[in-house]
N, C-alpha and C positions, 0 to 999 in steps of 0.2 A: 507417546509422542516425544521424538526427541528438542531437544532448544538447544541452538546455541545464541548463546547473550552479547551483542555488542552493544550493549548498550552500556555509559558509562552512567553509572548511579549517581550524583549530586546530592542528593536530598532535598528537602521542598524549602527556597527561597523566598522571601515573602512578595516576589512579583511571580515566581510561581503558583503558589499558594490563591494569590489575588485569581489569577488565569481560570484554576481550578474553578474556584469558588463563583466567577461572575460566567466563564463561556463555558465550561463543561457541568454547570449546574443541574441544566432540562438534559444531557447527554446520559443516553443508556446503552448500557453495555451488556455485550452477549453474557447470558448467564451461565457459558461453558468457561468463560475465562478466570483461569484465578485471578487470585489479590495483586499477584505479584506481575502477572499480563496486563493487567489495566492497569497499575504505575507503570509499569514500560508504554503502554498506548500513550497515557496521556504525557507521560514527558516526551513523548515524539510531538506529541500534538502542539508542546508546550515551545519545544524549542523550533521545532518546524513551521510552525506557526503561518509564517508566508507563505506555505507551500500551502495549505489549507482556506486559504481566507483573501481577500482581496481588498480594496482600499475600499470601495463602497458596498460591499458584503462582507460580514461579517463570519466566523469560522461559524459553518452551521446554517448559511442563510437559507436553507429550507427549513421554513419553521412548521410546527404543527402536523409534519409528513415525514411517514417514516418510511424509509429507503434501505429496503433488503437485495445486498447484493448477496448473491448465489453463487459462490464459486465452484463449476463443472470440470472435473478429469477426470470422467469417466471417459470419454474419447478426447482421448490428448492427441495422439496422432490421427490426424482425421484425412482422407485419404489427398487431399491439394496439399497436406504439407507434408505427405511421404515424395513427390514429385520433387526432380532433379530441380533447383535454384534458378539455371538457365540449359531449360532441354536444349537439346542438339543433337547433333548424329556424333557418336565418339570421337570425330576426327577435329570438325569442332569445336567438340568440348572441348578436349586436351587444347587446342590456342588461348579458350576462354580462361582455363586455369592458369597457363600462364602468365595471364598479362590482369589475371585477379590478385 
């Protein structure tokens, strides 16, 4: 599997470190991940922070339930998104294009 890295590495700040150790404490991670995927997770988590978590939930606030998402592309094209964007009859279309 290929990566490419945008992540910029920092190293672990002692209010990252804190984050670590108090919110991704009970957090488990896929056992396919290496070492070096779950320090990039958590410093998304670390810096993103907002994006995960809310003023009166906490990052995590399912507690005690674990929550497997499954990511499917085995049908990626499924046949309503092989379909024209805005069907029409050709003649139509071509107006729609232009004024898209």
């Amino acid at each position: 599997m290929k990566q490419i890295s945008v992540i910029k590495h920092e190293g672990t700040t002692p209010e990252r470190h804190l984050f670590l150790r108090e919110k991704l404490k009970e957090a488990e991670f896929n056992n396919e991940l290496t070492e070096e995927m779950k320090e990039k997770l958590s410093y998304l988590l670390h810096n993103y922070k907002s994006s995960f978590e809310a003023d009166k939930e906490p990052l995590g606030a399912i507690m005690g339930n674990k929550v497997n998402i499954t990511l499917n592309v085995d049908n990626l094209y499924l046949p309503l998104l092989r379909r024209p964007s805005y069907p029409a009859i050709p003649r139509a279309r071509q107006a729609v294009e232009v004024n898209i």
